[in-house]
N, CA, C and O atoms as a MOPAC input file, in Angstrom:
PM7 MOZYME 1SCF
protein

 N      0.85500 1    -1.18600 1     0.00000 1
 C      0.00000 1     0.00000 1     0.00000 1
 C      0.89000 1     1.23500 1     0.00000 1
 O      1.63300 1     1.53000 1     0.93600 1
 N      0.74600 1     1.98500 1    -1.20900 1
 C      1.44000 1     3.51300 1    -0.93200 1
 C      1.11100 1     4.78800 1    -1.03400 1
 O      0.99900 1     5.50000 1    -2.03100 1
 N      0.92800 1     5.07100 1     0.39200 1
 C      0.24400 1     6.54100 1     1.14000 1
 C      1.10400 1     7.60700 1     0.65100 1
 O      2.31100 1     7.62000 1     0.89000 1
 N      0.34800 1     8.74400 1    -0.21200 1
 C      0.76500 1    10.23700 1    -0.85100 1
 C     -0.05200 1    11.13500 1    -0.05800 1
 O     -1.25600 1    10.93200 1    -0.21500 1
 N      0.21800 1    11.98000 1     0.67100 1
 C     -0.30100 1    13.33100 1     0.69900 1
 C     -0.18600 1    14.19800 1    -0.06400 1
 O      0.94000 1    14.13800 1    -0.55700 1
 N     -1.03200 1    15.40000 1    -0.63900 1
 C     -0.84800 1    16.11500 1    -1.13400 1
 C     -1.16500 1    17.22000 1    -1.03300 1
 O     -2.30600 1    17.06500 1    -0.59900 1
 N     -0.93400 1    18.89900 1    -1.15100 1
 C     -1.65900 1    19.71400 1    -0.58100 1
 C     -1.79900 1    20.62400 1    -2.21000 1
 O     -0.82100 1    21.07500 1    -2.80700 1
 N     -3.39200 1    20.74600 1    -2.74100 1
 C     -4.08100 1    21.57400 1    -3.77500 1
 C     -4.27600 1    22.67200 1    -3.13100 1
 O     -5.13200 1    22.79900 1    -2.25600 1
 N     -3.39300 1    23.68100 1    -3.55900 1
 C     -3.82100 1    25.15800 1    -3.12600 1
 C     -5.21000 1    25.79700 1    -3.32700 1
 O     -5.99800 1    26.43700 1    -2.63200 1
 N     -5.14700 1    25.28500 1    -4.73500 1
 C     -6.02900 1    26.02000 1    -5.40200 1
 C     -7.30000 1    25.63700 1    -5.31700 1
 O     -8.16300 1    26.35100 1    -5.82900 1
 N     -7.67300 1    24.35300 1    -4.60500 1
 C     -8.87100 1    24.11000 1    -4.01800 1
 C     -9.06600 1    24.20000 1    -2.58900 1
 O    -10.08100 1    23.83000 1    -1.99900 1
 N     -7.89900 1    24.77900 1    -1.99800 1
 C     -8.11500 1    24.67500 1    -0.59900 1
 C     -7.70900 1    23.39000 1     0.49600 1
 O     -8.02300 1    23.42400 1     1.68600 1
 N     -7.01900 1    22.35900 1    -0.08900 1
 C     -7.40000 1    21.38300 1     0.87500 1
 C     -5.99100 1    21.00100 1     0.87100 1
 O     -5.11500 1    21.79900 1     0.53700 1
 N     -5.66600 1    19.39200 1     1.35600 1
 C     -5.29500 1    18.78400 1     1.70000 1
 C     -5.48700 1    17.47500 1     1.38200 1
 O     -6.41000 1    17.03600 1     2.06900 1
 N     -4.75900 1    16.15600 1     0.21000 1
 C     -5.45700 1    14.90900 1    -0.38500 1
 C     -4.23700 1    14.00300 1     0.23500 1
 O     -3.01900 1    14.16600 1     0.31700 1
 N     -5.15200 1    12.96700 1     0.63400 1
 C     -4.38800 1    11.89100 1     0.77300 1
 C     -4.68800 1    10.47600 1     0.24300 1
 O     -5.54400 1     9.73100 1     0.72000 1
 N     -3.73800 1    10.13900 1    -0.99000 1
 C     -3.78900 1     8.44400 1    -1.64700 1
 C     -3.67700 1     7.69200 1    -1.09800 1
 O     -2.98600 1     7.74100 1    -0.08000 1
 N     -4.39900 1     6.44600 1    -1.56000 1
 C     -3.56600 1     5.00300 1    -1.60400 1
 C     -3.80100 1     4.53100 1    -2.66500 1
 O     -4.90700 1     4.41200 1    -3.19000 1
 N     -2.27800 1     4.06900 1    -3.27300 1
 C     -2.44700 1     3.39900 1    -4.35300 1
 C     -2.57500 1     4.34400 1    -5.79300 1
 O     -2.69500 1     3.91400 1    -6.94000 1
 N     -2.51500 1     5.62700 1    -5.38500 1
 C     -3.04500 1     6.43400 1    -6.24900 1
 C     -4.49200 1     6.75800 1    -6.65100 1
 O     -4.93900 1     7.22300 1    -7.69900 1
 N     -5.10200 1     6.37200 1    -5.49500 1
 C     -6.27000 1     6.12300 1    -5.43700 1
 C     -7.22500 1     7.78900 1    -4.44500 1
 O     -6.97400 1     7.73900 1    -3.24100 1
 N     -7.85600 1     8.64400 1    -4.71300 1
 C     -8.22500 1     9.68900 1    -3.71700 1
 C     -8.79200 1     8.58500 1    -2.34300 1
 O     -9.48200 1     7.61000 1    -2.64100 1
 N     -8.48100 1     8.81800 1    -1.08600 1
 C     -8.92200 1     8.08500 1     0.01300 1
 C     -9.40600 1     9.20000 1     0.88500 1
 O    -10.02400 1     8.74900 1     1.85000 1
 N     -9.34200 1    10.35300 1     0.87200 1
 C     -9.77600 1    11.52200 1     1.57500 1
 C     -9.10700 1    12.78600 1     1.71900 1
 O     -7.89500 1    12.96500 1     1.60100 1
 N    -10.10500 1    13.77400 1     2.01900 1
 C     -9.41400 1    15.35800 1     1.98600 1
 C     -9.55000 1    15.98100 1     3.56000 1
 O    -10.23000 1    15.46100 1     4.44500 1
 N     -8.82500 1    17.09300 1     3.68200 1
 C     -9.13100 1    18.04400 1     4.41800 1
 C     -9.41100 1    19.56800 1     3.68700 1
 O     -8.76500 1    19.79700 1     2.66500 1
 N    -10.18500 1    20.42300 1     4.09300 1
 C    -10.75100 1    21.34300 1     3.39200 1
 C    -10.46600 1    22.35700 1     4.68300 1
 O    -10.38900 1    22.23400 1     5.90500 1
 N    -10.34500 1    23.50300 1     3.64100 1
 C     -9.96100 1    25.02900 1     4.61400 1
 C    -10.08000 1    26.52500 1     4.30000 1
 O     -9.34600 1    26.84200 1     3.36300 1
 N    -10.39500 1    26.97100 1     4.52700 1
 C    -10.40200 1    28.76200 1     4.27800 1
 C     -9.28600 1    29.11100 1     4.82500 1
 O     -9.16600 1    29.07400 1     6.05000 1
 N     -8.45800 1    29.43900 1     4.15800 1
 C     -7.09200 1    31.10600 1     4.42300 1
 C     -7.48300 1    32.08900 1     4.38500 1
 O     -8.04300 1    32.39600 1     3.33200 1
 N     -7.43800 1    32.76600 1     5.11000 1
 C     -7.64700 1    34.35500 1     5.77700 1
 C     -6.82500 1    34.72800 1     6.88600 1
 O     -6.61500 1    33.96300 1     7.82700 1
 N     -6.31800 1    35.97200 1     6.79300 1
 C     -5.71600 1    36.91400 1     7.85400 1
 C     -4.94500 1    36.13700 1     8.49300 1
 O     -5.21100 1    36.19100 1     9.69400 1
 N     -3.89700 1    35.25700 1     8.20000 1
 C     -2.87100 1    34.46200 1     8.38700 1
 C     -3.53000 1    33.13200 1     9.36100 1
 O     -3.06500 1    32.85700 1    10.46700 1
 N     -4.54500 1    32.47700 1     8.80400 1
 C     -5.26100 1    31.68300 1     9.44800 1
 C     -6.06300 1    30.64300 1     8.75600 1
 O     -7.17200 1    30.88900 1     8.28200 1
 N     -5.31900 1    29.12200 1     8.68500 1
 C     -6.37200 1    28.78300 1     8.06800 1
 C     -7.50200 1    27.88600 1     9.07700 1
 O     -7.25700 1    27.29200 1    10.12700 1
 N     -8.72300 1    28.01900 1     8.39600 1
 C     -9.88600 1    27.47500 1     8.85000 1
 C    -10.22800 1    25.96000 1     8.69800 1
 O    -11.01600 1    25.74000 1     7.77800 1
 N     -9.84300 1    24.96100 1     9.33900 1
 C    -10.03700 1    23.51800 1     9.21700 1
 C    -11.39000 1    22.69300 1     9.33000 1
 O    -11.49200 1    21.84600 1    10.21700 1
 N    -12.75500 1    23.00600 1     8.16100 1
 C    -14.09200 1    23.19500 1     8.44500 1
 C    -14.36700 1    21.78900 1     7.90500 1
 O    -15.55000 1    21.48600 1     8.05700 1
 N    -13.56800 1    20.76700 1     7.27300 1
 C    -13.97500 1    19.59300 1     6.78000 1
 C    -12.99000 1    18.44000 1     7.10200 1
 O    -11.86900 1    18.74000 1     7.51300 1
 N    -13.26600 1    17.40600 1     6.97300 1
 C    -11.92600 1    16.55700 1     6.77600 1
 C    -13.22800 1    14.92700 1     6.47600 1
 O    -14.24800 1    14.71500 1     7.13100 1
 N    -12.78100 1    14.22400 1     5.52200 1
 C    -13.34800 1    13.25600 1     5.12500 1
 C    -12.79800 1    11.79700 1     4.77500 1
 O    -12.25300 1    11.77400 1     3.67100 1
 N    -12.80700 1    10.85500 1     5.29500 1
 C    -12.15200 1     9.30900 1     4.59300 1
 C    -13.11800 1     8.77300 1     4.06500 1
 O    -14.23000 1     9.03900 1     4.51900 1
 N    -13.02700 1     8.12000 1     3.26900 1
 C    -14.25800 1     7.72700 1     2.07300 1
 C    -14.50800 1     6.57400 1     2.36900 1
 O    -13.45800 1     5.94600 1     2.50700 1
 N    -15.42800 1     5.95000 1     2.54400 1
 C    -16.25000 1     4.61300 1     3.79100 1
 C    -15.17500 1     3.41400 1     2.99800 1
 O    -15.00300 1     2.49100 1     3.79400 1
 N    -14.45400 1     3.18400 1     1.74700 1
 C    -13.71900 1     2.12400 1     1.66100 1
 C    -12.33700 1     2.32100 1     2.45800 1
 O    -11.57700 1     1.36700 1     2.62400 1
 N    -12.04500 1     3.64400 1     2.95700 1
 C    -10.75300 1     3.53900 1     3.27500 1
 C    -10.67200 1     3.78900 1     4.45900 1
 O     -9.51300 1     3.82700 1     4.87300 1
 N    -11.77300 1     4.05500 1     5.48600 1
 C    -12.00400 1     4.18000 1     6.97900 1
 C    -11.19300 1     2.98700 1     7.78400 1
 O    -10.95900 1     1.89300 1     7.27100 1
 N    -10.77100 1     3.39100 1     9.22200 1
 C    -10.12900 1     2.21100 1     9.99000 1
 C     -8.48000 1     2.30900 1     9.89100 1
 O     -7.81300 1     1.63800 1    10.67800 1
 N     -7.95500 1     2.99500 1     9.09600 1
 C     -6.80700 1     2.85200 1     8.54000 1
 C     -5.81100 1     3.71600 1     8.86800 1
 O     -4.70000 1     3.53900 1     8.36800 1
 N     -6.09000 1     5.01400 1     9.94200 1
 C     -5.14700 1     5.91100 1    10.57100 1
 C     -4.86900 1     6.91400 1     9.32800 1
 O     -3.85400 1     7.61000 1     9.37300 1
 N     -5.90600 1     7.02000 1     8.02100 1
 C     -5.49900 1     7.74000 1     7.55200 1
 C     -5.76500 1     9.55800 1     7.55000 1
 O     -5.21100 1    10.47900 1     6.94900 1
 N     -6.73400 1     9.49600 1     8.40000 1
 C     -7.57800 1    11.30800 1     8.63700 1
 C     -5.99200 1    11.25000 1     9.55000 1
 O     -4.97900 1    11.82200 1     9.14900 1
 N     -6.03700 1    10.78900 1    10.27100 1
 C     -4.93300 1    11.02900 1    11.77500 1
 C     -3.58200 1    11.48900 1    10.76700 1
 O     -2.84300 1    12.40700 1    11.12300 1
 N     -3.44000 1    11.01100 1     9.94500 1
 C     -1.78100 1    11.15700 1     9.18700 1
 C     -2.27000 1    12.30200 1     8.26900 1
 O     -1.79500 1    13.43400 1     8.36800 1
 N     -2.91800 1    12.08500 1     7.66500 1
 C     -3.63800 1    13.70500 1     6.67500 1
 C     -3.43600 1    14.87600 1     7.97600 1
 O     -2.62800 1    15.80000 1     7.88300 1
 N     -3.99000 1    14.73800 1     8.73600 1
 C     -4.55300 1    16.25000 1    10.01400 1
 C     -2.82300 1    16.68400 1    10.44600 1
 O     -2.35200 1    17.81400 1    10.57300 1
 N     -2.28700 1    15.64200 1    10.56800 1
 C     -0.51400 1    15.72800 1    11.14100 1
 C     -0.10800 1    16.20200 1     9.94800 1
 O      0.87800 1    16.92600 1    10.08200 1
 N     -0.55000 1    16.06200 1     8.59300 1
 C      0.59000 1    16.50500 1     7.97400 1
 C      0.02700 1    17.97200 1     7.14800 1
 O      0.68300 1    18.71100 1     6.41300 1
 N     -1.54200 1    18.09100 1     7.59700 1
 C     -1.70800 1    19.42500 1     7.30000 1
 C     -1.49200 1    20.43800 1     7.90100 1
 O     -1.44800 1    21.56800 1     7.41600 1
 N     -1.27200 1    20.00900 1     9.47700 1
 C     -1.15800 1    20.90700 1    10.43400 1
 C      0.51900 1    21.43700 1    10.54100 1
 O      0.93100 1    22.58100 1    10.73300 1
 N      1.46900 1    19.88600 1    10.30000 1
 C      2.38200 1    20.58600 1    10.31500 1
 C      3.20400 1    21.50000 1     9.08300 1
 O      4.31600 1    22.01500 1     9.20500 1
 N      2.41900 1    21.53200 1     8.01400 1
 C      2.37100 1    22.53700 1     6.50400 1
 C      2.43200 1    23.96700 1     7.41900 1
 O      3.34200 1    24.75000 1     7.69100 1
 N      0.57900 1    23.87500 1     7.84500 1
 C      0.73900 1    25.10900 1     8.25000 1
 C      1.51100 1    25.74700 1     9.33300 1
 O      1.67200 1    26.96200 1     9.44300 1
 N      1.91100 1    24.96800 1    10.01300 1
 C      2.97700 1    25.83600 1    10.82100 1
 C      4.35000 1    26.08700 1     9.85900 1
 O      5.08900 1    27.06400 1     9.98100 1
 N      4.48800 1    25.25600 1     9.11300 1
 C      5.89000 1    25.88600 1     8.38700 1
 C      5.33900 1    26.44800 1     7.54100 1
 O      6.05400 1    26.66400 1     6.56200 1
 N      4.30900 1    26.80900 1     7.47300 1
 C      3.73300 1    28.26900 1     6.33600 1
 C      3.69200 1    29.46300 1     7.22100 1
 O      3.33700 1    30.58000 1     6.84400 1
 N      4.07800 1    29.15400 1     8.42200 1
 C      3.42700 1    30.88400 1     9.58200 1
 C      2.49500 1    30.80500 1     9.75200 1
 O      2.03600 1    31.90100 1    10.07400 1
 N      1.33100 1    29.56500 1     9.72300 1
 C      0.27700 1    30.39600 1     9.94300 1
 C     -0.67400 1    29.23200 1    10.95500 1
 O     -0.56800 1    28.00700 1    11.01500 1
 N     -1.69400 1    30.25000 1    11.75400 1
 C     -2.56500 1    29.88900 1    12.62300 1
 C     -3.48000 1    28.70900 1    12.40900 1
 O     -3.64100 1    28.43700 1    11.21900 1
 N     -4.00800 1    28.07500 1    13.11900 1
 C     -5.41800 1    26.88800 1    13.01800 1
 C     -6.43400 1    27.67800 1    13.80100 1
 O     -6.47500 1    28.40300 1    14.79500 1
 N     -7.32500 1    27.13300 1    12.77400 1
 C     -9.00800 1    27.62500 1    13.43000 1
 C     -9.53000 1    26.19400 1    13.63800 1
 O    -10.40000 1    26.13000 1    12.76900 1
 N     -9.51900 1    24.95600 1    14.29700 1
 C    -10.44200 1    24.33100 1    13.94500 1
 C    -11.37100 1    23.44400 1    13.85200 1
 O    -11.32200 1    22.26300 1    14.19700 1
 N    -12.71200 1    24.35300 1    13.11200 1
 C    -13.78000 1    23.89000 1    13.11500 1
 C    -14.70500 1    22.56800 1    12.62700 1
 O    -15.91000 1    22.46200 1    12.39500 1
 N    -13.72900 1    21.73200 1    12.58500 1
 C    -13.68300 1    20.54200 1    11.94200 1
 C    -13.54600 1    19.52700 1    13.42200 1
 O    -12.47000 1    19.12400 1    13.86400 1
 N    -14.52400 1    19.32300 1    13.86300 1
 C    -14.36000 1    18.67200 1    14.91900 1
 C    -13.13300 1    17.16700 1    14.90100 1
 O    -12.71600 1    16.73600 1    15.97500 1
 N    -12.81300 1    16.70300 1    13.92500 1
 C    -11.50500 1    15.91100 1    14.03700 1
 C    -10.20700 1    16.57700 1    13.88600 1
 O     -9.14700 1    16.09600 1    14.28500 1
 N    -10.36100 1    17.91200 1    13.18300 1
 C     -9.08000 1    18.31300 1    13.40500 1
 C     -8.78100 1    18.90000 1    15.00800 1
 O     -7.66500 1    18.91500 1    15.52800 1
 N    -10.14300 1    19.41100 1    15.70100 1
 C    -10.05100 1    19.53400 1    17.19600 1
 C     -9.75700 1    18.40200 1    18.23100 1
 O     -9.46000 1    18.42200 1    19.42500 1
 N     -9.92300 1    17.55000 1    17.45000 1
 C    -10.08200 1    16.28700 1    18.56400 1
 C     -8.60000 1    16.29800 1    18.42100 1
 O     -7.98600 1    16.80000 1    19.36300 1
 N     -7.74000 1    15.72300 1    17.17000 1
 C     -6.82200 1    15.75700 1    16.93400 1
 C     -5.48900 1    16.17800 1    17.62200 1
 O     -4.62300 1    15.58300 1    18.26500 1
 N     -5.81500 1    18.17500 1    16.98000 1
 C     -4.97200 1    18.84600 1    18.15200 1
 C     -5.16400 1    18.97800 1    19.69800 1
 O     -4.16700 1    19.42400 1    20.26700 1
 N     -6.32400 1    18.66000 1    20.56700 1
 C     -6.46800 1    18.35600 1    21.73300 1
 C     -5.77200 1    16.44700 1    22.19400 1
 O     -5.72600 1    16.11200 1    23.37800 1
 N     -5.45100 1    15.75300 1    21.39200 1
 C     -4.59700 1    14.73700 1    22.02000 1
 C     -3.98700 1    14.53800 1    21.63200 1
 O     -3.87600 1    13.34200 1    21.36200 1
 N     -2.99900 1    15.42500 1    21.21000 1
 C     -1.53100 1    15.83500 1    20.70000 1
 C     -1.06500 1    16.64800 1    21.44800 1
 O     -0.10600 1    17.31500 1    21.06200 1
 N     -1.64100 1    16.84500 1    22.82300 1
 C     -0.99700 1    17.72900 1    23.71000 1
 C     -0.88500 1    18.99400 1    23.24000 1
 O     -1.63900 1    19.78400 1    22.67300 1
 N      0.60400 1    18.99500 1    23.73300 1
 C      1.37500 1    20.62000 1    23.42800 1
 C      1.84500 1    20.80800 1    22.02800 1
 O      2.26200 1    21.90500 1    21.65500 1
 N      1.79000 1    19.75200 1    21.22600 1
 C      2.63000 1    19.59000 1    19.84300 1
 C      1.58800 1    21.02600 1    18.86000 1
 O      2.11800 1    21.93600 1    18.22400 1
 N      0.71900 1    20.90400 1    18.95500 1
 C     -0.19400 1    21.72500 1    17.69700 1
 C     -1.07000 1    22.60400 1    18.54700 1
 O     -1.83700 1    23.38400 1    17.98200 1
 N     -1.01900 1    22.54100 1    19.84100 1
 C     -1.77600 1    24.01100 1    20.65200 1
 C     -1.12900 1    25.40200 1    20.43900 1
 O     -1.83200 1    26.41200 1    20.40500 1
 N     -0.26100 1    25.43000 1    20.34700 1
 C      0.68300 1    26.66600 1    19.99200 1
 C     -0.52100 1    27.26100 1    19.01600 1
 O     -1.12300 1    28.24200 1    19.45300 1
 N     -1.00800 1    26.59900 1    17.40300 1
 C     -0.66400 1    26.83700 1    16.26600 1
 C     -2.67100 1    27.65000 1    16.36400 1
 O     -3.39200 1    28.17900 1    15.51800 1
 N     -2.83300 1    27.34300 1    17.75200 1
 C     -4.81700 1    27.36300 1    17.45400 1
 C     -5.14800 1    29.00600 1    17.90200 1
 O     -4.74900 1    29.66800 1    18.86000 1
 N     -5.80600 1    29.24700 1    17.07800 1
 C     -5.91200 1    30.75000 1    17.12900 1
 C     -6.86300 1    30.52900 1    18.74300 1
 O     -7.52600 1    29.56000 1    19.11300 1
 N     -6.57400 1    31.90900 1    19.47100 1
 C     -6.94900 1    31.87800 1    21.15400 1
 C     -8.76600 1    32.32900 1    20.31500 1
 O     -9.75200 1    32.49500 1    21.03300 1

């Protein structure tokens, strides 16, 4: 099995493969040095598989090496950065 992330600017998100296959996105609004984390989806064949958890880690840590803040409203990307401790609290807008 071989897992690609990818990040589409130009739609906003965040894709992650298998196989070359789309297995799920994360979706976001940029604004005022902040992006907004309002979606995140695994597609019912590829559920079970730790793949939202490795997508959310590797969007989150983009945006910190982009400068910029988390909003988010995506209740798995909250769950996420709340049991990751201290690693991605820094990055959550107060």
């Amino acid at each position: 099995m071989t897992v690609e992330i990818t990040h589409d600017n130009a739609d906003h998100r965040f894709e992650i493969y298998v196989d070359a296959e789309l297995a799920g996105y994360s979706e976001y609004l940029e604004s005022d040095g902040s992006r907004t984390f309002h979606h995140t989806v695994t597609l019912p064949q590829f559920r079970g598989r730790g793949l939202a958890a490795a997508l959310t880690e590797y969007a989150l840590d983009d945006t910190s090496t982009q400068g910029l803040r988390v909003v988010p409203t995506c209740w798995f990307v909250r769950d996420f950065i709340a049991a990751a401790g201290d690693r991605y609290s820094h990055l959550v807008e107060p």
